[in-house]
C-alpha positions in Angstrom: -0.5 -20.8 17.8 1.1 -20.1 14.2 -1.1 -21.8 11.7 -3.7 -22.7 14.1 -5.4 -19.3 15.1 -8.0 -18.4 12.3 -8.6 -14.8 11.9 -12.5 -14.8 12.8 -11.0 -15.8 16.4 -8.1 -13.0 16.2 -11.0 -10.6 15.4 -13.4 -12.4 18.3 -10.7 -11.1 20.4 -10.1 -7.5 19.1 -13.8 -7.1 18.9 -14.0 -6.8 22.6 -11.5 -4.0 23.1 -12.6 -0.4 22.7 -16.3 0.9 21.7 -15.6 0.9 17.8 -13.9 -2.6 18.1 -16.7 -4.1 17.3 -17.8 -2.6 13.8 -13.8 -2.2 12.6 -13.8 -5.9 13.1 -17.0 -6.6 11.1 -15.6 -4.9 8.3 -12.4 -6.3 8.3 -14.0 -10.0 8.4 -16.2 -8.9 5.9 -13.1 -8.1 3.1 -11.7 -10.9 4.0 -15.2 -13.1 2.5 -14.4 -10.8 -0.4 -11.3 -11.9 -0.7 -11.5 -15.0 -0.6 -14.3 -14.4 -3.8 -11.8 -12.8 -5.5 -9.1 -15.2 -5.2 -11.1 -17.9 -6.5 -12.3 -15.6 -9.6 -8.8 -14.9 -10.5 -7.6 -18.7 -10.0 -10.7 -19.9 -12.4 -8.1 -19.0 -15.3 -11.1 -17.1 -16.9 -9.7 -16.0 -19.9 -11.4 -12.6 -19.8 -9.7 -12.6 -16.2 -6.6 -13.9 -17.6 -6.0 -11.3 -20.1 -6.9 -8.4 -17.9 -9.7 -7.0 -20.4 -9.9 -3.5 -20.2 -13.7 -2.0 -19.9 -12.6 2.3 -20.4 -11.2 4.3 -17.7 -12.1 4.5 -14.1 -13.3 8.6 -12.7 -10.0 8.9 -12.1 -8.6 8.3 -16.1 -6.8 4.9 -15.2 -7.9 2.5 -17.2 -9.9 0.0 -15.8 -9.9 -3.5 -16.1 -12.9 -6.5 -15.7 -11.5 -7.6 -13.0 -11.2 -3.9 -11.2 -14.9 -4.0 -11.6 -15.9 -7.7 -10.4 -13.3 -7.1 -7.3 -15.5 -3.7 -6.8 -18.5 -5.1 -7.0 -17.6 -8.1 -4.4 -16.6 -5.9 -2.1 -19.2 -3.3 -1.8 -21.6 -6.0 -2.1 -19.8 -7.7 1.1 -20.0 -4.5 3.1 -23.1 -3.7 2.5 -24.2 -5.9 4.8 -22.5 -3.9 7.7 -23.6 -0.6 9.3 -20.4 1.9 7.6 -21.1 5.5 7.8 -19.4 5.9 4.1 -17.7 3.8 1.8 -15.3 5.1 -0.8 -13.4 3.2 -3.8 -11.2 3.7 -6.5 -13.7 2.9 -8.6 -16.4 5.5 -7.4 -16.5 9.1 -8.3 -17.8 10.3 -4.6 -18.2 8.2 -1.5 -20.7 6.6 -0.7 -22.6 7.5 2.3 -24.9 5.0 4.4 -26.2 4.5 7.7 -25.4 8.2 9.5 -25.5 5.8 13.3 -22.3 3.8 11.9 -18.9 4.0 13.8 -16.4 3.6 11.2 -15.7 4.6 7.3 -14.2 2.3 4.3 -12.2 3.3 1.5 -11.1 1.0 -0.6 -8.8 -0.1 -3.4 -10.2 -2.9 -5.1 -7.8 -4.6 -6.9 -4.2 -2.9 -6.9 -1.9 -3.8 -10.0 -4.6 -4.7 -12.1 -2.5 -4.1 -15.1 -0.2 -6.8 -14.1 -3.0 -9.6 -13.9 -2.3 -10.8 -17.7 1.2 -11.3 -16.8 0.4 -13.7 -13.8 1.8 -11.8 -11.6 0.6 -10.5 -7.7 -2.0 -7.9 -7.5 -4.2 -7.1 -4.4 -6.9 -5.5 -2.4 -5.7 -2.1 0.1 -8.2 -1.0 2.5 -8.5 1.4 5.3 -10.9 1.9 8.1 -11.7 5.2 9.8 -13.7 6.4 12.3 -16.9 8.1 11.0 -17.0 12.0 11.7 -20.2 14.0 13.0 -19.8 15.4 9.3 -19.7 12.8 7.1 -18.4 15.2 4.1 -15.2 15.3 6.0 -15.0 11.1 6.2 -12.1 10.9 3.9 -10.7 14.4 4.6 -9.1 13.0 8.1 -5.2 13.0 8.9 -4.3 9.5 7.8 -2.9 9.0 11.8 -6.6 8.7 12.5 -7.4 5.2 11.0 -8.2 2.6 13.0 -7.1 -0.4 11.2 -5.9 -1.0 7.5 -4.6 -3.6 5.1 -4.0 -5.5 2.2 -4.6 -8.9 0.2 -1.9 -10.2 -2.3 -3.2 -12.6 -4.3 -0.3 -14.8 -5.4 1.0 -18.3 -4.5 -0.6 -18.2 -1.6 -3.5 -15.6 -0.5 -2.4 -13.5 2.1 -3.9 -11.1 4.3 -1.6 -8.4 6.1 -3.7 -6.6 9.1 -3.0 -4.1 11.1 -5.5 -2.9 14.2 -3.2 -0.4 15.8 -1.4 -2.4 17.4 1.4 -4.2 15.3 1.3 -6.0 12.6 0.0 -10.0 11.4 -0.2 -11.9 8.5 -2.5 -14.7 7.8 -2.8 -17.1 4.5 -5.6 -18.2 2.9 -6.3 -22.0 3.9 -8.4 -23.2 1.2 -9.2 -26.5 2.0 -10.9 -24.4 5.6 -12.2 -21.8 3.0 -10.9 -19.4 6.3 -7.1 -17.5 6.9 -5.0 -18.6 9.6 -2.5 -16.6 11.1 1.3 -17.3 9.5 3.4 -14.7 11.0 2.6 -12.2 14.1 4.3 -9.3 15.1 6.2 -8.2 12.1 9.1 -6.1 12.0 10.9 -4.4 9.2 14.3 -4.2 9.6 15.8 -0.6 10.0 18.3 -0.9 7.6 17.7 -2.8 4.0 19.7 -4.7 0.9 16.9 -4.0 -1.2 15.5 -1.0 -2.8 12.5 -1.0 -5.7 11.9 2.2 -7.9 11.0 2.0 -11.8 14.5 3.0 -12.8 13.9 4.1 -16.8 12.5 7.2 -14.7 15.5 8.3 -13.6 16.2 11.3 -16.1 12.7 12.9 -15.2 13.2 12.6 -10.9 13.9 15.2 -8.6 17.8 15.8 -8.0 17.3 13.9 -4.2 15.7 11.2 -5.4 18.4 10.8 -7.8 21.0 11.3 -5.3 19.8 8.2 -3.3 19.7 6.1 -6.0 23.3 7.2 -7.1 24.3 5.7 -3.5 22.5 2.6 -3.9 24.1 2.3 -7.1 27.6 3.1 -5.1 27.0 0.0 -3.3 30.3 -0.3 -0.5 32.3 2.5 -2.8 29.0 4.6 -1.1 27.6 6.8 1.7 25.7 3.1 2.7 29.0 1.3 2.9 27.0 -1.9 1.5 26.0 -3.1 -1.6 22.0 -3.4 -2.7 20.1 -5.6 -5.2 17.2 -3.2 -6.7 13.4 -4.7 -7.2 10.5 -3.4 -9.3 7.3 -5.4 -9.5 4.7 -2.8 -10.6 2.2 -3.9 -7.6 2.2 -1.7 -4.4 0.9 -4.7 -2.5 3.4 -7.1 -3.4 6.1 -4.7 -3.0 4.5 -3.7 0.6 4.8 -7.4 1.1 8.3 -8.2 0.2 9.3 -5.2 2.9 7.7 -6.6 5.7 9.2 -10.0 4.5 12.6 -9.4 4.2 13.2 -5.5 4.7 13.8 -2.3 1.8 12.7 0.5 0.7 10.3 1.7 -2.0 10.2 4.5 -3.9 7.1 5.8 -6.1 8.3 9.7 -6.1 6.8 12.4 -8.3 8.5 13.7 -11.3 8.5 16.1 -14.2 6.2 13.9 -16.2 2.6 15.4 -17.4 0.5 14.3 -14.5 3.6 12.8 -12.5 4.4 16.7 -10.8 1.7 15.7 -7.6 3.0 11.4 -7.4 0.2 9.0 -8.8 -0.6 7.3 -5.9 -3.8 7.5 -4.3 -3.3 9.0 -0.6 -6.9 7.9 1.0 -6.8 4.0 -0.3 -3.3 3.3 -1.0 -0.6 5.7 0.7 -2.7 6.0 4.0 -3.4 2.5 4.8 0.4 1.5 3.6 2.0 4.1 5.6 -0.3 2.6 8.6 1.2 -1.0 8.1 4.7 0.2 7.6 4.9 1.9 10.8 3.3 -0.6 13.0 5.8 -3.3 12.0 8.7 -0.3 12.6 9.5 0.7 9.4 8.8 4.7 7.9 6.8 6.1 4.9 7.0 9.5 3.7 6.5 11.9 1.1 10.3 12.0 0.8 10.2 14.9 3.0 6.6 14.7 4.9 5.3 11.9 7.1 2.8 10.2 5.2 0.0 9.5 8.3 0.4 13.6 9.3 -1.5 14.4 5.7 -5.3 15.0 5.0 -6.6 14.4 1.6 -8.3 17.6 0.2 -10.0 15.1 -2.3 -11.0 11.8 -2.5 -8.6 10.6 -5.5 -5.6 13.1 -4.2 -2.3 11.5 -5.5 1.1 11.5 -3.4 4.2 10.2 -3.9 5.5 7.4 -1.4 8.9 6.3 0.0 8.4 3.7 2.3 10.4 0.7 4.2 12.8 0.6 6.6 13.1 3.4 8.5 17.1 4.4 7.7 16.8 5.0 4.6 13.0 6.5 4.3 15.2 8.7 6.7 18.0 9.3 4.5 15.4 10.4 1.5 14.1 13.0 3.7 17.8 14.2 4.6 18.7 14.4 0.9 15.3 16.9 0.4 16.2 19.0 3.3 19.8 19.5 2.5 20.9 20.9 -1.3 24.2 20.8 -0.4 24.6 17.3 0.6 22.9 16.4 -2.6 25.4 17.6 -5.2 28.2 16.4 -2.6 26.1 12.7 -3.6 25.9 13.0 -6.7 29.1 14.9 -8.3 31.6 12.3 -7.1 29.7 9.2 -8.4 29.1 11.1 -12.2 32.0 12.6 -12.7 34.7 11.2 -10.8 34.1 7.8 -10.5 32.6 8.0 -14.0 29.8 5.2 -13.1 27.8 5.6 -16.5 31.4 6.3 -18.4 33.4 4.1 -20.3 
């Protein structure tokens, strides 16, 4: 069944399962046409593609690229075919709202990573699928356990599209020769324990004493609390970091810090954290605030920022014991400063 099943069948199948089956799978095969647009656009080599050519800043004061605004404008224009109650993206200043009869919601983050696109390296498309309220102002208010599907494209090497429907986790691969994805791996699991973990380091002196603490034990390696050694990771791109979790295990770590602007995290909860934390549990792994469950918030804004620790499940676990307990954070941290001397000569 592994590289024969397209996904239009896959969703054939879900389509039939509960009342709102129907119109989640719609949408979903209706990013997937966009993706598949926006994999060719950022194959042609276009050199305004190529180079990431920044247009301003989006509502939100990230600066937006081109191709932010292409992938945008491919999307919405795909889902606009669909009955959605409301549609929200990082590139849109309020939701917008549509037919009041639809079953589900959209948010949407068109292209994550952006910023890495003149570097050749993987950026991708997050999206997350709710079920439309009786009032609509509240369609992107709603605990993030409430979704009913969510995702995300890498566009890389190979196209992929990770899905979730509630019900575990699949990945299929753009076959471009079919113009249509095929299903490459079903059933995904995350390891509970991990070799790997992926934080922007250079941040270290601004982060939160448990944060800290945790990376001083990955640092530790076997000499450590973990009792194993780690390789550390940092791509830039949520997506392909999500990706290289549910491929071969770790943890990431995107935490606030005393930056201006960092105090709150700088991820977006309704179209990045929300539909992550949904994958991430339905293959078995964790994703938290550091000490709050990621799926038990509600956003009291559209562009609401969080900071995310996610991966496999022991040590999301051991972040959140580190920011419950003071104590067992200076017992982390003194031995590996002062008497091992790690960063002495």
């Amino acid at each position: 069944m592994i590289g024969q099943l397209r996904l239009d069948d896959h969703l054939q199948r879900y389509s039939e399962t509960a009342p709102h089956a129907l119109a989640v799978a719609a949408a979903v095969d209706a990013i997937a046409a966009a993706a598949i647009e926006i994999a060719d656009l950022i194959a042609t080599g276009d050199l305004a593609v190529a180079s990431g050519l920044t247009t301003g800043r989006n509502t939100d004061g990230d600066v937006q690229r081109d191709l932010d605004v292409q992938a945008d404008a491919i999307l919405r224009r795909c889902l606009s075919k669909l009955p959605i109650a409301a549609l929200a993206s990082e590139e849109m200043r309020e939701p917008q709202f549509g037919d009041r009869e639809a079953k589900i919601c959209v948010a949407i983050d068109p292209l994550d990573g952006s910023s890495n696109i003149d570097l050749n390296m993987t950026v991708g498309t997050i999206f997350s699928i709710l079920p439309a309220p009786d009032d609509l102002g509240l369609a992107f208010h709603q605990r993030g356990a409430a979704q009913l599907a969510a995702g995300f494209i890498t566009y890389g090497p190979q196209t992929a599209l990770v899905l979730t429907l509630g019900d575990g986790v699949d990945i299929f691969t753009l076959d471009r020769k079919a113009g249509c994805f095929r299903l490459a791996r079903s059933a995904v699991q995350i390891s509970e324990a991990c070799e790997e973990f992926a934080i922007n380091i250079s941040n270290r002196r601004h982060w939160d004493s448990p944060v800290r603490a945790f990376i001083d034990e990955c640092l530790a390696g076997v000499d450590g609390p973990a009792n194993h050694n780690f390789n550390m990771r940092w791509i830039g791109s949520l997506v392909a970091e999500a990706y290289r979790i549910l491929t071969r295990g770790g943890v990431f770590l995107y935490p606030s810090d005393a930056r201006p602007g960092y105090g709150d995290g700088r991820l977006r909860l309704v179209y990045e954290a929300h539909p992550m934390a949904m994958i991430i549990e339905q293959a078995g792994g964790s994703a938290s605030t550091g000490s709050e469950r990621i799926l038990d918030l509600s956003a009291q804004n559209l562009h609401q920022r969080v900071p995310l620790v996610m991966g496999s499940s022991n040590e999301v676990r051991r972040v959140a014991e580190l920011h419950c307990d003071p104590l067992l954070v200076a017992s982390v941290s003194a031995p590996l400063f002062a008497r091992r001397g790690f960063f002495r000569l």
